[in-house]
Each structure stands twice: as C-alpha cells, then as structure tokens.
KOLMAR-485091 format. One line per 3 residues: number of its first residue (from 1); their letters; for each residue x, y, z of C-alpha. Coordinates in steps of 0.2 Angstrom, whole numbers, plus 2048, in hexadecimal, padded with zeros to 3 digits. Example, Ala and Ser with C-alpha at 12.3 -4.5 7.8 and 13.67 -1.06 7.14 Angstrom:
REM KOLMAR-485091
1) as) 83E,7EA,827  844,7FB,824
This chain:
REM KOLMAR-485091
1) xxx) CC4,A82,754  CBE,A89,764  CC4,A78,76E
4) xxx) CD3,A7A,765  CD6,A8D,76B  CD1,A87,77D
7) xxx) CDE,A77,77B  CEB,A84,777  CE8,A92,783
10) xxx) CE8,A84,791  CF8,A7F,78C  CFF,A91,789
13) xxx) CFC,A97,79A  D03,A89,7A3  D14,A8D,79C
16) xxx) D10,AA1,79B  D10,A9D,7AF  D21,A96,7B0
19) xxx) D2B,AA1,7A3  D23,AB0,7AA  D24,AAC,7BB
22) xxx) D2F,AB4,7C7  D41,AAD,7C5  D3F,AB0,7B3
25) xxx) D38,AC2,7B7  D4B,AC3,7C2  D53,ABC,7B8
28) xxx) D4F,ACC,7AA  D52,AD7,7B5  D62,ACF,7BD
31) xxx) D6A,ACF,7AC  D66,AE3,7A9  D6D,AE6,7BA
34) xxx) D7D,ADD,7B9  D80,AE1,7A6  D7E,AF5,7AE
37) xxx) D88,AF2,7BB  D96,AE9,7B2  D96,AF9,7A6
40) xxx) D98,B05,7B2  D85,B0D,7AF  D89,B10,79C
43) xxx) D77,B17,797  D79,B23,7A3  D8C,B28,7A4
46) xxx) D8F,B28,791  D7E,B2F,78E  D85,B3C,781
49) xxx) D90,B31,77A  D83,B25,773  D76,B31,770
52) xxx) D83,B37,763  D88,B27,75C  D76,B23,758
55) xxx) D69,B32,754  D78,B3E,753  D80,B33,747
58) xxx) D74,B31,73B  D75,B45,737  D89,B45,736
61) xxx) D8E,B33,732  D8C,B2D,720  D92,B1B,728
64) xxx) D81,B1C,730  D76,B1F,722  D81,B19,713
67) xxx) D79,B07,70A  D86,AFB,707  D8A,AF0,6F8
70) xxx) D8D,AE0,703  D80,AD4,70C  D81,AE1,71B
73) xxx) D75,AF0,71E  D77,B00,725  D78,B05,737
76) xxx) D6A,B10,734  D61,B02,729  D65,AF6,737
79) xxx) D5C,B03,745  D4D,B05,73D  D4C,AF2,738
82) xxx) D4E,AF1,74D  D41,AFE,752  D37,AF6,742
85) xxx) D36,AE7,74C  D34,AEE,75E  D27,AFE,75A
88) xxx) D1C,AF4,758  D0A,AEF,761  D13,AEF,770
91) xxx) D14,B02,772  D02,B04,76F  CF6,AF6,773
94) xxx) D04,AEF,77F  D06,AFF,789  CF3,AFF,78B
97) xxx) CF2,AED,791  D02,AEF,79E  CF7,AFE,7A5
100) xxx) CE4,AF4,7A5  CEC,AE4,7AC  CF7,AED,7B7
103) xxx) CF2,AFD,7BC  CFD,B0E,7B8  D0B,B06,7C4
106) xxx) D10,AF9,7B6  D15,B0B,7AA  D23,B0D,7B7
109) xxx) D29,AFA,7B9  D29,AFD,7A6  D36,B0A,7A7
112) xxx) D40,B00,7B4  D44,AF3,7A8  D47,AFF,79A
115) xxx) D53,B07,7A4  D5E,AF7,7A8  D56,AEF,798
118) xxx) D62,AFC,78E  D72,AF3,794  D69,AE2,790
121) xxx) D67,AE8,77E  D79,AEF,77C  D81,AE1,784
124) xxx) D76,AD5,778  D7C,AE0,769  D8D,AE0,76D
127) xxx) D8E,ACE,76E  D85,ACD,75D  D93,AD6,754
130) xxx) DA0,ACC,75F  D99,ABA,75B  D91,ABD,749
133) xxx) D97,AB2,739  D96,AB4,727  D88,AA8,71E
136) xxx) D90,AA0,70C  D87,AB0,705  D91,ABB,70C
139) xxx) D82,AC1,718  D87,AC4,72A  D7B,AB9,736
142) xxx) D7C,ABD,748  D72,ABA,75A  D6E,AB2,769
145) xxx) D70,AA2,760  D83,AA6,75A  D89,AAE,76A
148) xxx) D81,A9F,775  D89,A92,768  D9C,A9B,765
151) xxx) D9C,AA7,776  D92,A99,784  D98,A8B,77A
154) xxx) DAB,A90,77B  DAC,A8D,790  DB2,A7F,798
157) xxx) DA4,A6F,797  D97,A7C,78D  D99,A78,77B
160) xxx) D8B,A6C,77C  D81,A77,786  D84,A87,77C
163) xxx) D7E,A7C,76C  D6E,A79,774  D69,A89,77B
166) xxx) D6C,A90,769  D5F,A83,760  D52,A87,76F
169) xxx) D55,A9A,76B  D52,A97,759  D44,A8B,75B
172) xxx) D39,A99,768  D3F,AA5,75B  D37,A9F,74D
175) xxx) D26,A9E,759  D28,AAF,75F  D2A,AB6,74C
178) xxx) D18,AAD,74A  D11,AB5,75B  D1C,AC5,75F
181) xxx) D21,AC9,74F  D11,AC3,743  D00,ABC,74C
184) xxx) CFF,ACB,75A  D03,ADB,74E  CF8,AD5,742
187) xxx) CE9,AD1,74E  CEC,AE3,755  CEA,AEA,743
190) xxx) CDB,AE1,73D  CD2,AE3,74F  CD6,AF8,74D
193) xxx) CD3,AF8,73A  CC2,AEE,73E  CBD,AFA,74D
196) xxx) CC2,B09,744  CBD,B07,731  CB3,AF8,731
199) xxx) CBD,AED,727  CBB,ADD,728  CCC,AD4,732
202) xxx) CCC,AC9,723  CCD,AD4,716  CDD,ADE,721
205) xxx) CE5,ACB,721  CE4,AC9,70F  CE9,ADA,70A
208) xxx) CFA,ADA,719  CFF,AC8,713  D01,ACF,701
211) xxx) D09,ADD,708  D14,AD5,712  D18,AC5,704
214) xxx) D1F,AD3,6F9  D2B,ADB,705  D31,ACC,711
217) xxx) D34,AC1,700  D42,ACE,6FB  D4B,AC9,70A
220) xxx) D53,AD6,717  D5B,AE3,709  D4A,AE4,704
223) xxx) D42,AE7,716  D50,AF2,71C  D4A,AFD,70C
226) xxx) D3B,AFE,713  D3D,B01,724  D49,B0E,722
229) xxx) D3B,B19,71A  D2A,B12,725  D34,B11,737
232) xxx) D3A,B26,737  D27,B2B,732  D1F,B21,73C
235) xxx) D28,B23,74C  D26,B35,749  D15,B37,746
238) xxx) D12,B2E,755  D1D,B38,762  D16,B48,758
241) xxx) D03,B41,75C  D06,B3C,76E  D0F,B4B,771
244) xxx) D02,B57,76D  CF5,B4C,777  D00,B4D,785
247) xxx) D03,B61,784  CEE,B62,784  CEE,B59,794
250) xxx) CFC,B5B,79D  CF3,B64,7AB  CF1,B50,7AE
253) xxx) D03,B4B,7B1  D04,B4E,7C2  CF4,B42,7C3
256) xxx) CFC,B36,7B8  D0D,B34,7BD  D08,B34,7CF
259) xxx) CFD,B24,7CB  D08,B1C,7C3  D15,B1C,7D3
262) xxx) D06,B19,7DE  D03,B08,7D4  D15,B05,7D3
265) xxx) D15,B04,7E6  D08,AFF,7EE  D00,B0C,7F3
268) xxx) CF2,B09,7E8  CED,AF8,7E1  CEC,AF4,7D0
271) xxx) CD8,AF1,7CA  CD1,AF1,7DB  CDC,AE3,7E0
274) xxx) CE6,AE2,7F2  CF6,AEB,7F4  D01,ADE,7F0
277) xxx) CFA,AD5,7E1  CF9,AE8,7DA  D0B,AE8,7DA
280) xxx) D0E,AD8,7D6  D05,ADB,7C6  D0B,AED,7C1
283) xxx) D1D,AE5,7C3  D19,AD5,7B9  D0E,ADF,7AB
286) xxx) D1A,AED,7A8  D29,AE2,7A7  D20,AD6,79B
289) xxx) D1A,AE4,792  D29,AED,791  D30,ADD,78A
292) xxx) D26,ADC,77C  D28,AEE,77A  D3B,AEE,778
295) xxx) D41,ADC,777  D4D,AE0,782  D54,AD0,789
298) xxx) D4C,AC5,77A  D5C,AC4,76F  D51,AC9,761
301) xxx) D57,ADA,759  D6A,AD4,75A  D66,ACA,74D
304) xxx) D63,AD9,740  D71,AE4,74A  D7A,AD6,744
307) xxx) D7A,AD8,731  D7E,AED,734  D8E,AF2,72D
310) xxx) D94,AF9,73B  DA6,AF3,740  DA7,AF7,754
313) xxx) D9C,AEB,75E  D99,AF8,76B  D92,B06,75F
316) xxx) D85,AF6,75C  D82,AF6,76E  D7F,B09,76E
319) xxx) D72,B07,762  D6A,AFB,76B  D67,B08,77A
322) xxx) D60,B13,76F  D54,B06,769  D4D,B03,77B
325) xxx) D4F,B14,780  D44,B1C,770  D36,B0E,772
328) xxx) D31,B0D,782  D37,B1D,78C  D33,B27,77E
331) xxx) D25,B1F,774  D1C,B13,782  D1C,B21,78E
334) xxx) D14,B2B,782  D08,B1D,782  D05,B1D,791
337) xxx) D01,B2F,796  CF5,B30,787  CEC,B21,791
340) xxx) CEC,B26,7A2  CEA,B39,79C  CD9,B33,793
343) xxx) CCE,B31,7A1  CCA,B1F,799  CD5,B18,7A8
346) xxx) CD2,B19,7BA  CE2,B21,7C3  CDC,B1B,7D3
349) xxx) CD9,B08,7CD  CE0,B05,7BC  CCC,B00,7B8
352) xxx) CC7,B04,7A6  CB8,B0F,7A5  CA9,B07,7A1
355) xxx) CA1,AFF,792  CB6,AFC,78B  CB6,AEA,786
358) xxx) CC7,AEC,779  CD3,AF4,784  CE0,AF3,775
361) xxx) CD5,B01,76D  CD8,B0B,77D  CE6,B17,774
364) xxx) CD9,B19,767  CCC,B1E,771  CD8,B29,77C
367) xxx) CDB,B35,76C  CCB,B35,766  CC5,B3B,776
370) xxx) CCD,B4B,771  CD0,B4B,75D  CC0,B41,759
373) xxx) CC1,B33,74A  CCF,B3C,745  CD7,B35,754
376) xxx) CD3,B24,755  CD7,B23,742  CE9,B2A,746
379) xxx) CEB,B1C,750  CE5,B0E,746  CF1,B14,738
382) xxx) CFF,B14,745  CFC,B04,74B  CFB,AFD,739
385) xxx) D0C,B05,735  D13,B01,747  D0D,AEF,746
388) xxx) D10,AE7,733  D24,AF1,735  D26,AE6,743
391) xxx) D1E,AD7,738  D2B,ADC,72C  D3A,ADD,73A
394) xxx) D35,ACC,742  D36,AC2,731  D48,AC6,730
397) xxx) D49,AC1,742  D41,AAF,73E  D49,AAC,72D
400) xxx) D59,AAB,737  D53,A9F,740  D4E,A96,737
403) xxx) D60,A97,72C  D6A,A93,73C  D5F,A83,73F
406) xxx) D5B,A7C,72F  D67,A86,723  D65,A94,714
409) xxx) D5A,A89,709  D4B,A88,716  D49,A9A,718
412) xxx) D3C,A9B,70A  D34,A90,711  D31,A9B,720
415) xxx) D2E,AA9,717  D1F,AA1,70F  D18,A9A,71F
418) xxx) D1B,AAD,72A  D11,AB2,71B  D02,AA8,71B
421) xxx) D01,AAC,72F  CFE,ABD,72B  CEE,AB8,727
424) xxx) CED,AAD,735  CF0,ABB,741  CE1,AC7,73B
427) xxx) CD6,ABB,73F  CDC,AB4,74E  CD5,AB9,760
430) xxx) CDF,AC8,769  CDF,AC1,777  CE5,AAF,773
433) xxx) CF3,ABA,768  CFA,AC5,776  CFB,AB6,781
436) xxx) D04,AA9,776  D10,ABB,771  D13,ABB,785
439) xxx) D19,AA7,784  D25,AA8,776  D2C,AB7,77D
442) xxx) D2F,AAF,790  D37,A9E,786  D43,AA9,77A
445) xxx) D4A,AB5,789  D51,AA6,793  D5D,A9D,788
448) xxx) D64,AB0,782  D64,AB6,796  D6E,AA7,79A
451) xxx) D7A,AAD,78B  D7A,ABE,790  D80,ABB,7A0
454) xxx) D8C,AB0,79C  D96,AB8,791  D94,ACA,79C
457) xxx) DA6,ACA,79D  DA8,ACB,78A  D9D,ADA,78A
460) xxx) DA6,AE1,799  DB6,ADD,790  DB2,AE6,77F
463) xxx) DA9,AF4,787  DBB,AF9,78F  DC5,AF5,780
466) xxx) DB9,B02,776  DB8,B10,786  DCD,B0E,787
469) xxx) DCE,B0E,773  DC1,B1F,771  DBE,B27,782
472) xxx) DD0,B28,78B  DD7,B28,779  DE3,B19,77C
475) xxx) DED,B0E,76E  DE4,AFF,771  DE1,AEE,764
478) xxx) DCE,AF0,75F  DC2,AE0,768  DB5,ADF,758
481) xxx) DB2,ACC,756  DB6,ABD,75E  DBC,AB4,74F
484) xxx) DCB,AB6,74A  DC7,ABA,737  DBB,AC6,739
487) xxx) DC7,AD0,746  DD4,AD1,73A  DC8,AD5,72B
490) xxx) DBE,AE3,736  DCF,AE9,741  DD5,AEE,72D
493) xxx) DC4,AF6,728  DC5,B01,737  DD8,B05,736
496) xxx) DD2,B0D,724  DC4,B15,72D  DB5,B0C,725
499) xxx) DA8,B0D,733  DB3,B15,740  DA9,B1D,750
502) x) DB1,B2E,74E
C-alpha cells in the first residue's frame, strides 16, 4: 500500500506542476478580468441590484423559496445546493493551508481572485441556463459540458472540438467529485473528529457513508431537501462564531491585515523564504486555495444552477456572485482573521508556532485558545456539517457526468461507487487527499476556461439584453436560451410572470 501511495503522489505532482503552473494560474485570472471587463464591472456597479435579487429575494420573493412540482428545484434550493458544495473544507482547513504554505499574503491574492472570480461565476451561470437541455425525465441537465458541446461547438471548424472539451470536462469531473467533492472533506472530518473526540477515522467512515447512501440515493430532490435546511444553520453559526472571535481580538486587526499586505507584496517573505519566492507563493496558494474555496472557474456549481427554476439566465448569474462573494469574502476572511488573530501564526513569517504538526486543526486550535474545548469542539462540528454538505453537493455534480457520458442508466452505478469512497476518504492520508483535490481541480478549470471565454460574447450579449429589458426599462425580446424550444417555452412563462425578476 505505501509503494502504491508513493507511485501515486509521484505521478500526481508532476501534473499538479503543469495544471498549476503559471499560464494556467493566467489564464484564471485572464478570464475573471475580461468577463469583468466585458460586463462593465457588474459586481461593483449593480451591487444593489444583485444583493436584492439573491438575499433580498429570498424574504420578498415566493419564486425564490417556492418547491416545484417538476424535475427542477427552487432558486433558493439550487443556492444552498451551490454554497452546499463550495462551504465546504476549503473555508476552513483550506484557508489555514493557503496561510501555512503562503504566509498571510496568500489571504489577499485570495480576495483578488474572489473579486474577479464573481464574474467567472456569473458568466459560467448565465451560460448554464442559456445552453441547458431537458433529459427524457423531464430534468434540466446543464454545464461546462453542454455550453462547450452546443455554445464552442456551434463556431466555425469547432464542433469536433467543442465535443471533446466536454467529455474531458466530465471525465476530470467525475475525479474531482472523488478528490474535491468526497476523499478531501471526508479526510478533514475524520482527522478533526479523531483529534477532537477520539473517534476512530474508521468508525466516522462507516457512520458518513451510511449517512450519505441514504440521502445521495434519493437523487437531487432529496439533497436539495436537505441542504436547504443544513446550508442556512450552518453558515450562520459559523459567521456568528468567527464574528465573536474576531470582536475579542480585534485590537489585532491592524496587525493582521497589515501582514497580510506585507506578504502580498514582498515586503516580507513567506515562511522565512527570499522575497520573491514569498510572493510567488502567497499568489499561487491564495488563488489555488481560493479555487477550491469557491469553484469559481471549475464549471462545477452551474451544473445545480442549471436545474433551478429560475427563467432569466442572468438572475442565475447573480446568484452565482453571491455564491463567491458569501464563501470567500465573508466566510474565508472570517477564517482567516481567526488564524492570523490566534497568535498560532507568525505575522512576520507565516511560520506556525511550535510543536503544530496538523495545520488543518489550526482553526480548532485558534478558538480554543480563547473558548477552551468548547472551541475546538465548535469547529469540529462545523467542519463536519461544512464538509459531508459539500459531499452531498458534489454527488449531484458527478452523477451528471457521469449521465452526459455514459447516459441516465449508469448513474446508479455512481452513486454506489461515491459511496463506498466515503469510506475510502476517512482513512486516507490528508496530505495525499489535499494534493490529488488540487490536480482534479487544475484538469477540470481548463476545458471550462476555454469555454468561458469563448463564448464571452454571449454573456456579454445576454447581459445587455437583461440591463435594456429591466434597468433602462426597454421593450426588448428576452435572450433566455439558445434553443429555440426552450426560448419559446420560457419567453411564454415569463410573459405570465412565472419567475419574473420584478
């Protein structure tokens, strides 16, 4: 077994090397830019706007909230399925990693790429509504994989192309449901329920894959049930818990937040290290971290956004902000502070204090400097609700895949198999599981960036069909799908005001 861990994290790094090296690293952040750019800054200048359309909506909108009787879930259903799937280890264990590997400076790279990351996420929404199909069961599917086949593969000398880039998408999708979305959370759970109440990380695998066997089973109705009530308690727990942590220390944040721009820059090196490795590794950690926090630029959560009910593909997209906006500015910042606040962290060098061997139980250790067990037990229970919802989130994610490439009848099949990896994942070593997680993230981003970009002009396009339509108030013809069908169907839907914005 060891050889065959050692075979596999020799192979895993030499491709970690090139799908997180630098013109893949540009190429994230090229596609944020210019899907910012193209949108005239839309995060910032319609702020309001989609701040009502999401959180607002939820209070004011019964479209928001209401279950259908169809295939489809609500938008609300379809967000916390999302943030399910991206709240996950991520804005825990992850943030702390980022900040041990590279130093406080990678917290601000993290917010760089949340920043632009927002417009990756709406324009990867918008598309999703645009390009999604109908399965024979009356489910919508939707993805990287439909808007590279229908939207890359509609251009001129593409269609072959567009074919291709879909199948790889699926095929590093279903990997990264096993490392991302299963294998890591898992590990994270066992490894904090071990440290923190002794259990045996066996005995958390058998109980979590029975767990998760009798929700993923019951398919994404069932999940979306269950998400809808375990993501709102959970995410406000946690942003309660951090917030009062961060209130007793906050004669620190000057401290903090200067090290973090001090590591961002230069002027201090991350973990002892010369100046320019220190920033070359606060940029790579954050934005690798803040990928794994937010997805942004995976292609991932379109493919839930895709089955909500929701009949404007820009509304889509605005939720998609929201989604990148709550987990990492909100709740890895959080994070972060709670870390770099603890005194467990050198500001100066990003060096963890002495006699830590698992920095993923740094959180953890950050509360219970000040709340005791208490603390660190807070925290194991948040991991284990943050981690098995994004379990839950991803087996939606892979099942889809795993439709698209080998049809309806072999998602059972998968099912069975995410399953049993459950186990797998608990007893698996962390830091083989955060490494493989990093892989399958790096090999999923580049057929969806290529997509992405391609097709800006769509997004640009559909974008100022809705801002002319409900901004200037102009008679305009809807832009809610590419297929003629489904235009027609939802144009009619929204002419009766079923799901309109307003």
């Amino acid at each position: 077994m060891e050889k065959f861990t050692q075979a596999v994290t020799l192979i895993n790094d030499k491709i970690n090397n090139v799908v997180w090296g630098w013109p893949a690293l540009i190429l994230l952040g090229f596609t944020g830019v210019l899907m910012t750019v193209l949108t005239k800054f839309y995060q910032v200048a319609h702020f309001k706007r989609w701040m009502s359309c999401t959180i607002g909506a939820i209070f004011k909108d019964r479209h928001v909230t209401k279950h259908t009787d169809d295939k489809s879930i609500s938008q609300f259903q379809s967000l916390c399925t999302a943030l399910a799937a991206t709240v996950g280890t991520g804005n825990i264990a992850g943030v702390a990693s980022a900040i041990v590997t590279g130093g406080p400076g990678a917290v601000f790279w993290m917010w760089v790429m949340a920043f632009f990351g927002m417009m990756t996420s709406f324009s990867e929404n918008v598309l999703g509504i645009l390009y999604r199909v109908k399965n024979k069961n009356g489910e919508w599917c939707g993805g990287a994989m439909y808007y590279l086949k229908y939207g890359l593969g509609s251009k001129k000398h593409c269609k072959k192309a567009g074919s291709v880039l879909a199948v790889m998408f699926c095929v590093f999708c279903l990997f990264a449901s096993f490392g991302i979305g299963n294998m890591t959370q898992i590990n994270t759970i066992s490894v904090n329920m071990h440290d923190t109440f002794g259990v045996p990380s066996y005995v958390s695998g058998m109980v979590l894959m029975i767990i998760a066997g009798l929700v993923i089973i019951g398919g994404l109705k069932r999940i979306a049930s269950v998400t809808e009530k375990l993501v709102p308690v959970m995410v406000t727990a946690y942003i309660l818990g951090t917030l009062l942590l961060c209130i007793i220390n906050i004669d620190k944040a000057g401290e903090v937040f200067a090290a973090i721009f001090r590591g961002a820059f230069g002027m201090k090196a991350a973990a002892g290290g010369i100046i320019g490795a220190g920033v070359k590794k606060a940029v790579q950690m954050g934005m690798k971290r803040g990928v794994f926090s937010n997805e942004a630029g995976l292609g991932s959560a379109v493919i839930v956004n895709a089955n909500s009910n929701v009949k404007e593909p820009v509304h889509q997209g605005m939720w998609g902000i929201f989604e990148v906006f709550t987990d990492t500015i909100v709740v890895c910042t959080l994070t972060a502070f709670s870390v770099l606040s603890s005194g467990l962290i050198d500001l100066e060098t990003g060096k963890v204090a002495a006699g830590i061997e698992n920095t993923g139980s740094l959180v953890g250790m950050a509360f219970g400097e000040f709340f005791g067990k208490a603390g660190n037990m807070f925290i194991a229970i948040a991991l284990l609700m943050f981690a098995f919802s994004t379990v839950l989130g991803w087996s939606h994610y892979g099942a889809k895949a795993m439709e698209y490439l080998f049809g309806e009848r072999s998602v059972i099949v998968y099912k069975v198999l995410f399953v049993i990896a459950v186990f797998s994942g608990a007893v698996m070593g962390e830091n083989l599981a955060w490494e493989l997680s990093d892989t399958f993230n790096g090999l999923m981003m580049l057929p969806n960036l290529v997509g992405v970009i391609v097709l800006s002009p769509v997004v640009y396009r559909c974008t100022k069909n809705y801002v002319y339509r409900h901004m200037r108030h102009k008679d305009t013809e809807p832009f809610l799908s590419v297929h003629d069908d489904i235009q027609k169907e939802q144009a009619a839907a929204l002419a009766r005001g079923e799901g309109a914005d307003e």
